[in-house]
Wavefront OBJ file of the C-alpha trace (Angstrom):
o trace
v 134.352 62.656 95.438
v 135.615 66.516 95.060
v 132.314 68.994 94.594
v 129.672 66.256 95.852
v 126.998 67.375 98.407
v 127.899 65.527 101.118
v 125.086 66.988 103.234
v 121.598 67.968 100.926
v 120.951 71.942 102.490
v 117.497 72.762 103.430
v 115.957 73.861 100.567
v 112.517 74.562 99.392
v 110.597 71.272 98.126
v 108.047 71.931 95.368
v 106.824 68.374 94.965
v 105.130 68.162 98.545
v 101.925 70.182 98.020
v 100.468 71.966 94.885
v 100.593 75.507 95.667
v 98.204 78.482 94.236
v 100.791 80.064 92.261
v 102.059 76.559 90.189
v 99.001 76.325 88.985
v 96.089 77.970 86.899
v 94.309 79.141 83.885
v 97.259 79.921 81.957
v 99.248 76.654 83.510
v 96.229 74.695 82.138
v 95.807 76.253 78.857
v 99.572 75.584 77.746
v 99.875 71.999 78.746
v 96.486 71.581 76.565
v 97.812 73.141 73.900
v 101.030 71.075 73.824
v 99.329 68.315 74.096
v 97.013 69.145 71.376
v 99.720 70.002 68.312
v 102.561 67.293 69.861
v 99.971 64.355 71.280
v 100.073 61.774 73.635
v 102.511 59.191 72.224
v 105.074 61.578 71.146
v 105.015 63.085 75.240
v 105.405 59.670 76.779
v 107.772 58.133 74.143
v 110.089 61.169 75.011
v 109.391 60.918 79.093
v 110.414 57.524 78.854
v 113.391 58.169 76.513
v 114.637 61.121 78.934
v 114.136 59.480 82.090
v 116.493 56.440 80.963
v 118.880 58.467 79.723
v 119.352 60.811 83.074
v 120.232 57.049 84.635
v 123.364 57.447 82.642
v 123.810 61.153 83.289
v 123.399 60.229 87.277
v 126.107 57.313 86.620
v 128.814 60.070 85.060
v 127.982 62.853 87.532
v 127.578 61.434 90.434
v 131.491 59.584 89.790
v 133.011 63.077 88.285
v 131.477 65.518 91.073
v 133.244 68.691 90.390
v 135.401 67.172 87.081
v 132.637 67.045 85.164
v 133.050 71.023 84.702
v 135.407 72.225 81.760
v 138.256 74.076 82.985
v 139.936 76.349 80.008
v 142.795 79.070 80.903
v 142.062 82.469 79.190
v 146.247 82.717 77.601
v 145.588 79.379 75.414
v 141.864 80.975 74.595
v 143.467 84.164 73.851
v 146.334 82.372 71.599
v 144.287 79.794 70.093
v 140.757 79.742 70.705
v 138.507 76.795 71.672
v 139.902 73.363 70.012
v 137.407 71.084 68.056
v 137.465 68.889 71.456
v 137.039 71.959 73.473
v 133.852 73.311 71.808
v 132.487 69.960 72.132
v 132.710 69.322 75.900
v 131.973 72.497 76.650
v 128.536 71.830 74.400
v 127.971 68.548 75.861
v 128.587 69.879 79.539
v 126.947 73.252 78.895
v 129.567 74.828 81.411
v 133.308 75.921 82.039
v 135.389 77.639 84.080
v 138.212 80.129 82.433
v 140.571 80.861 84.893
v 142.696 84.016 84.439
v 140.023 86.221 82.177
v 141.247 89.491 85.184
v 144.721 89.049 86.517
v 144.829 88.424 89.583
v 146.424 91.253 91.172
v 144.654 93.284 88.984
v 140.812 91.710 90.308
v 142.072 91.960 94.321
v 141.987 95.257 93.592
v 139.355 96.150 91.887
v 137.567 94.138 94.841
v 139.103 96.494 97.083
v 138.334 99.680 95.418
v 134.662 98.165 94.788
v 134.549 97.171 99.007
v 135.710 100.808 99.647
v 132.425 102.359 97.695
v 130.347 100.570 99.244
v 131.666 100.952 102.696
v 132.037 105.212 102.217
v 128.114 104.904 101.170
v 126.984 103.041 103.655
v 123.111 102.863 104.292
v 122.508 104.075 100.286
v 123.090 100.886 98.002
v 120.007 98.238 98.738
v 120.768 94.448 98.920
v 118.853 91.147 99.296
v 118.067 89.202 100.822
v 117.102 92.497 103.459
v 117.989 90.323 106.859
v 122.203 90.193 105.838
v 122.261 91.602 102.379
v 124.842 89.854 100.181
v 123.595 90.871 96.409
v 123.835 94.598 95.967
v 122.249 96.447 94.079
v 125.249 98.290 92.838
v 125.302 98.135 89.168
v 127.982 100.708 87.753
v 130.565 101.124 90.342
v 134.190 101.344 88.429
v 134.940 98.083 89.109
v 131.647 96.446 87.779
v 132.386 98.645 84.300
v 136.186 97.541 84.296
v 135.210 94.009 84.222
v 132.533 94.100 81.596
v 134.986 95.816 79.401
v 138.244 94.221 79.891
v 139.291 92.839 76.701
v 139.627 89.229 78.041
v 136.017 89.211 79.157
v 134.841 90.191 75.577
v 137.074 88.198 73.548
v 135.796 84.805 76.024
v 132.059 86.009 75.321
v 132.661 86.340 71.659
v 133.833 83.016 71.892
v 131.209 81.788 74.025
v 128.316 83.432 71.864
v 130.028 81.836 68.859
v 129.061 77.841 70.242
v 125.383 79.078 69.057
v 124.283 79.175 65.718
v 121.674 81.371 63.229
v 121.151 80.671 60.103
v 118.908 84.070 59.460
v 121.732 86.640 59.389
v 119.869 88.773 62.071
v 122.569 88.141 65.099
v 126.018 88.002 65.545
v 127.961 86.587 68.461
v 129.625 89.973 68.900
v 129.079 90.861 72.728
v 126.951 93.192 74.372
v 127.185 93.804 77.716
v 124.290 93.181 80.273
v 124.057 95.171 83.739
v 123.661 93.139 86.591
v 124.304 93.088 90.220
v 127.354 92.353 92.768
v 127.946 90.378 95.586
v 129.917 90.807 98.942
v 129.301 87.890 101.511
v 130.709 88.163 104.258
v 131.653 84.535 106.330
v 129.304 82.895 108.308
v 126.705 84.294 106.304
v 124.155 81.370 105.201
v 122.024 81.739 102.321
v 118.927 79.343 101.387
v 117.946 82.062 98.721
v 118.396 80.281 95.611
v 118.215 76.730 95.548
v 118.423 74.773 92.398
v 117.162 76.476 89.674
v 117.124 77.484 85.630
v 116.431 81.239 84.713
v 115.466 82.942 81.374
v 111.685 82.578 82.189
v 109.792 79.872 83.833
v 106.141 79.461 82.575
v 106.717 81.229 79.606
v 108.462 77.909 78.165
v 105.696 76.195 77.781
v 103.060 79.662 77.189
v 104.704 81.416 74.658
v 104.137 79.215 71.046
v 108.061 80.761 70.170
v 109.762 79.678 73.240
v 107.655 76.149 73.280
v 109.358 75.931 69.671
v 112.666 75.480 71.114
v 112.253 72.367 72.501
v 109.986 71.629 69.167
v 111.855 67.773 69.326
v 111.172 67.079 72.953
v 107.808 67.775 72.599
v 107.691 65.466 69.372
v 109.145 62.470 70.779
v 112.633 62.775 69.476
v 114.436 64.579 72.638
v 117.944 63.461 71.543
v 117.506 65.907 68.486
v 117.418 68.967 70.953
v 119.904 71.315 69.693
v 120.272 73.646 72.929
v 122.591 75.730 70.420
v 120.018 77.433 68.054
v 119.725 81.211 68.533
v 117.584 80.599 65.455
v 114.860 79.919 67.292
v 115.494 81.191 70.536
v 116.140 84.753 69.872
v 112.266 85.900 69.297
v 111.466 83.219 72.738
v 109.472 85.671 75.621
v 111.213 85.071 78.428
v 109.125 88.288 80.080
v 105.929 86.555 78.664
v 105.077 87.308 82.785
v 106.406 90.067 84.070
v 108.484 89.633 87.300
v 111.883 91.120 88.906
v 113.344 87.309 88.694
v 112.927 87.354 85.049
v 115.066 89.356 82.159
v 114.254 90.230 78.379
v 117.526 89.958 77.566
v 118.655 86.553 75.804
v 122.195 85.332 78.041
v 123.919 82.570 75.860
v 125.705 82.083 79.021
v 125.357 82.935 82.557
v 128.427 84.061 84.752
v 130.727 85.366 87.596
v 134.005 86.699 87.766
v 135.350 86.036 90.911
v 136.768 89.015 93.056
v 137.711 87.019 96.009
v 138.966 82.974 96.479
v 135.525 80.427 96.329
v 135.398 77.295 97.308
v 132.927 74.242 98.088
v 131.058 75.344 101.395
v 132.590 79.222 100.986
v 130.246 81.248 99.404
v 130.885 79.435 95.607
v 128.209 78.115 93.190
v 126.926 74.781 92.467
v 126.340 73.154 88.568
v 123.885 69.985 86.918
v 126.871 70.165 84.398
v 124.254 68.438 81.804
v 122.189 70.694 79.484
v 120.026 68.916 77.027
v 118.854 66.075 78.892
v 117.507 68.066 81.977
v 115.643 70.720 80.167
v 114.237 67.660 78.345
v 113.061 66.339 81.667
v 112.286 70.208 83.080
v 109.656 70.787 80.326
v 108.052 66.849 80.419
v 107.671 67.263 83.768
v 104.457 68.616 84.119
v 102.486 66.270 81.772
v 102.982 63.521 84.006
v 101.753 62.154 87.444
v 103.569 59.530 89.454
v 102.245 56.255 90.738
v 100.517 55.662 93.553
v 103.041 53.748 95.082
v 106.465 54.933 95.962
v 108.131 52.232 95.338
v 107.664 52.704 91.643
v 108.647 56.536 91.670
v 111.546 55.952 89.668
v 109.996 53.527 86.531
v 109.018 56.141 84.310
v 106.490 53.608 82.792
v 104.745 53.723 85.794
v 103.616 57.291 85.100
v 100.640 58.202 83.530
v 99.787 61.336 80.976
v 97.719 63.792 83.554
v 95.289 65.919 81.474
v 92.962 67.639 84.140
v 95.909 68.749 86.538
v 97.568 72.375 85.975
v 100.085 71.725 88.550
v 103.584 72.470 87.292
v 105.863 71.460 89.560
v 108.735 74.534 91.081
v 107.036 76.843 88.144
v 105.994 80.336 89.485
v 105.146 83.017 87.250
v 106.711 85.436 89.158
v 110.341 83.392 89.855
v 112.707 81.367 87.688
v 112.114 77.381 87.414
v 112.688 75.769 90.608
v 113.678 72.257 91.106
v 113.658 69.831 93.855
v 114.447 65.859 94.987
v 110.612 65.725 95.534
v 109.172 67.458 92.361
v 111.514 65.908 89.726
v 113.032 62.895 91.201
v 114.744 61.645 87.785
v 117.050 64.207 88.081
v 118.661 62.762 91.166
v 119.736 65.746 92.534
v 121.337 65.174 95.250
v 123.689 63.116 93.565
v 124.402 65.391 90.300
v 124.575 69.277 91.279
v 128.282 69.637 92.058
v 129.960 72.147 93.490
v 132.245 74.365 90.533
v 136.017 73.702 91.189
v 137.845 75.860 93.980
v 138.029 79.859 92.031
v 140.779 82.284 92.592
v 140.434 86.629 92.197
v 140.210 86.653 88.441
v 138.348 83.536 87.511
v 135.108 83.271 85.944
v 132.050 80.222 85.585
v 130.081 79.867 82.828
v 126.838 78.342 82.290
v 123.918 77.244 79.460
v 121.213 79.347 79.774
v 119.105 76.047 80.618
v 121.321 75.222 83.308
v 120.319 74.095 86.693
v 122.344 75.694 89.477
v 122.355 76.991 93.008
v 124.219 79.397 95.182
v 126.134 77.539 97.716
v 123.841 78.019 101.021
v 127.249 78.391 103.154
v 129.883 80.315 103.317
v 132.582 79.148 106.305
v 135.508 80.621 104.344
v 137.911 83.124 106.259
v 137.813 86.041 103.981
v 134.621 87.721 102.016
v 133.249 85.839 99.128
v 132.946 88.444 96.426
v 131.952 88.351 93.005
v 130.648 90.545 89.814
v 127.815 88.898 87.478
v 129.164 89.313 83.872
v 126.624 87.388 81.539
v 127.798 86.395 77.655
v 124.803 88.077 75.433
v 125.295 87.645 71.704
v 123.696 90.967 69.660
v 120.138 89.899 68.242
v 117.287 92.166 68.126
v 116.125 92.222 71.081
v 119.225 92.425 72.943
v 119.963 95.651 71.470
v 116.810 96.946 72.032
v 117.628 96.494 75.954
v 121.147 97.415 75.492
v 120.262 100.492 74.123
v 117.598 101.583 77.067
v 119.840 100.243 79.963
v 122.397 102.701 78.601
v 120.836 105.510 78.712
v 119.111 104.474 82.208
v 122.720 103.997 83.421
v 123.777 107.622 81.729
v 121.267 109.490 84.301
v 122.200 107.288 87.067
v 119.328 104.603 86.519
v 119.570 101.064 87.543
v 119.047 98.716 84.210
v 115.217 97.855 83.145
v 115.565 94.836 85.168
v 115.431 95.890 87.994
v 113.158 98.721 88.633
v 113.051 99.246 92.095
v 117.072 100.726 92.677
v 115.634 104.551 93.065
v 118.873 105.508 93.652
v 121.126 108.113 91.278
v 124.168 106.151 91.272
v 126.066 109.252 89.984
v 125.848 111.139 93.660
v 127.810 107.394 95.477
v 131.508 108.587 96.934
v 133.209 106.982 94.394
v 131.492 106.564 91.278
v 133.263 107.710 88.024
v 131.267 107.392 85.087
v 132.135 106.084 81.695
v 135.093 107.614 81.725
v 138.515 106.216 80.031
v 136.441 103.450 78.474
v 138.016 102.120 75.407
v 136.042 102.082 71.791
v 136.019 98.434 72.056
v 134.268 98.721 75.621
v 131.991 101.266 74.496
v 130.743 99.246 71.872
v 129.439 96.043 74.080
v 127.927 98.617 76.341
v 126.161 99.887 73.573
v 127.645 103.479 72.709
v 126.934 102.798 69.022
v 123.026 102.028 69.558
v 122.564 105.670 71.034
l 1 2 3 4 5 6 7 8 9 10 11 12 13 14 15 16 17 18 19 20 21 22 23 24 25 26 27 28 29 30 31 32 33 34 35 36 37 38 39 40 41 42 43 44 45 46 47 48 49 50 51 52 53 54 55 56 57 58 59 60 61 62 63 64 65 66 67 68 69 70 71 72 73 74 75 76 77 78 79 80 81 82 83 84 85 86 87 88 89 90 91 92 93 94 95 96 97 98 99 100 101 102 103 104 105 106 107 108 109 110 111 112 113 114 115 116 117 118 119 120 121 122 123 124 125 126 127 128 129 130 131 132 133 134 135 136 137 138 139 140 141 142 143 144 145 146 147 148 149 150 151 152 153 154 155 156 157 158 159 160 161 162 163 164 165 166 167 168 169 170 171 172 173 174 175 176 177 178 179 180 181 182 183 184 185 186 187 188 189 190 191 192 193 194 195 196 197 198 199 200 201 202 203 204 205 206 207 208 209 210 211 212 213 214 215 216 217 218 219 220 221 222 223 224 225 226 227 228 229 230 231 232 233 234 235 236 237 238 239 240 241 242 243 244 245 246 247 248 249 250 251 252 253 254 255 256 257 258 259 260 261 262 263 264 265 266 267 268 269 270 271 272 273 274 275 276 277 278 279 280 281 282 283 284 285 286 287 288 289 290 291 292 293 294 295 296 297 298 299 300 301 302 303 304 305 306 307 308 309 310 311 312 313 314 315 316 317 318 319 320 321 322 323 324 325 326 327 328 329 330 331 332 333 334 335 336 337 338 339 340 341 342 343 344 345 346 347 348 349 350 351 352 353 354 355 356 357 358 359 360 361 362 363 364 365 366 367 368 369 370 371 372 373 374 375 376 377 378 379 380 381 382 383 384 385 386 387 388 389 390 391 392 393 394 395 396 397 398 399 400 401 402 403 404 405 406 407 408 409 410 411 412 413 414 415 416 417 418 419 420 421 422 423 424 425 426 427 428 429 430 431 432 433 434 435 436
């Protein structure tokens, strides 16, 4: 089946051994608190509920492989919008891929130009991982600030953005643009990095009372009445509850890439659980429960029992975003549902729920680099703006965003770099010109 694992990469397990940092004070005093307001019954009626209902998600995934992402093309976006059947896969999957949002030509280039900075500055722009750096910490080459501002890219965020909901007034799904990173990975270059995973936070889910109120009908026994749409709710959630490099304040109603370079399965590409609501359900549930004693019986989620005294959460690290693993939340049946994304071309971009699992494929046995620029879809609330607003004025003087304090390097002084210069009014305002 096209995008199926055919051979599991050796990843991290977090259900072999409860480790110092899954575990604690603060671990233990937000499970008892959850299970104080939401109770016993509600918990295990939704367990139960969740863990039959990812047997049907495993059944669909596990025949689609890679179909089970959306694939949209930017013209009929650009022409029409998103149709009524559109919106609602896209919802229901939590993911897409939009191909054409850069012209092609037009992104082989800007890969090139972006390849030539960081080749005539050599030894100044930092990358991780530090043995063969891939991710660089390059965050406002010219190429980086033509994407975020190309019209296409903030037209499909604006329609991304729009899939959420507020009823308060207070946001708008008018764009602003985050500042992330870049990659350039060369072949042959293996990466074990980042396994499967969900960002925006990890502990903080469960710690901060806001953030815990977004999955307000998983707690209470009624997980098929998550809406994973409500900025409502969401837009006051800490995600930087605990401080760490791996987390962001910023709320991203979608994660993405555009693609510089060709991706494919096993060439440097990325890897989906194109299923939203009823993994998060299982994500959060996760820790409240212990399996049985025999293995046999792993997968009966009656056989589970309600765990007060542990504060083990399973793949949750203050100081990292959720992990997941085969061992530490078999239901999910990973193996058999993360998928790789469908083959990408220069100019192509991937989308996905901020309560997504994914993964960055571990290999990359392509011919040719495998290059991409992170472009996230952040709707304007509050907070965002707040951000916005300091990582432009970081980025003014040269700064790396908030995010990521450790880049001590001026960008401006980079062979190369241009500034935001010949920006147009529309691009100014999602990088946040109007909040200075």
């Amino acid at each position: 089946m096209p995008g199926v694992i055919e051979n599991w990469p050796a990843w991290k397990e977090f259900g072999v051994s409860l480790a110092e940092d899954t575990q604690g004070p603060d671990f233990a005093k937000a499970k008892a608190e959850i299970i104080a307001q939401y109770g016993e019954a509600a918990l295990r009626q939704s367990w139960v509920k969740v863990c039959k209902e990812l047997e049907t998600v495993t059944e669909s995934l596990s025949t689609l492989g890679s179909d089970a992402v959306p694939t949209f093309h930017m013209g009929e976006i650009r022409d029409h919008g998103l149709s009524d059947k559109q919106r609602a896969q896209l919802k229901s999957r939590g993911c897409c891929v939009v191909r054409g949002v850069i012209p092609k030509a037009e992104a082989t280039a800007l890969f090139q130009d972006m390849k030539d900075l960081v080749t005539e500055n050599t030894g100044k722009i930092a990358g991780w991982p530090i043995e063969s750096p891939a991710m660089l910490r390059l965050y406002n080459s010219p190429t980086q600030i033509a994407i975020r501002t190309h019209p296409n890219q903030i037209l499909l965020q604006r329609t991304l953005n729009a899939l959420f909901h507020d009823e308060s007034n207070e946001t708008s799904p008018e764009p602003l643009s985050y500042t992330d990173a870049t990659r350039i990975r060369q072949p042959g270059q293996a990466f074990l990095g980042l396994g499967p995973h969900i960002d925006a936070g990890s502990l903080c889910r469960w710690a901060d009372p806001q953030y815990r109120k977004v999955y307000d009908c998983i707690f209470s026994g009624n997980p098929e009445l998550h809406d994973a749409f409500d900025l409502g709710i969401r837009k006051n959630a800490n995600q930087f509850l605990f401080k760490a490099n791996a987390h962001s304040v910023v709320f991203r109603s979608f994660q993405g890439w555009t693609a510089l370079t060709p991706a494919a399965p096993s060439a440097g590409t990325l890897m989906l659980y194109p299923n939203i609501s009823s993994v998060i359900a299982y994500v959060v549930l996760r820790p409240f429960f212990s399996p049985p004693a025999n293995k046999e019986d792993i997968m009966d989620p009656n056989k589970w029992t309600l765990d007060h005294e542990s504060s083990w959460f399973p793949g949750t690290m203050k100081n990292q975003s959720q992990r997941l693993s085969p061992t530490s939340h078999p239901h999910l049946r990973l193996q058999k549902c993360l998928t790789y994304i469908p083959p990408m071309s220069p100019g192509d971009t991937v989308w996905w729920h901020t309560d997504m699992c994914h993964a960055v494929d571990p290999e990359h046995n392509g011919q040719g680099d495998a290059s991409v620029v992170y472009v996230a879809a952040c709707p304007t609330t509050p907070v965002n703006k707040d951000y916005i607003k300091t990582q432009l004025q970081a980025a003014l003087v040269g700064k790396g965003p908030p995010d990521s304090p450790d880049v001590d390097i001026d960008e401006r002084i980079l062979k190369g770099y241009k500034g935001f210069t010949d920006i147009t009014a529309e691009g100014k305002t999602v990088l946040g010109f109007d909040l200075l």
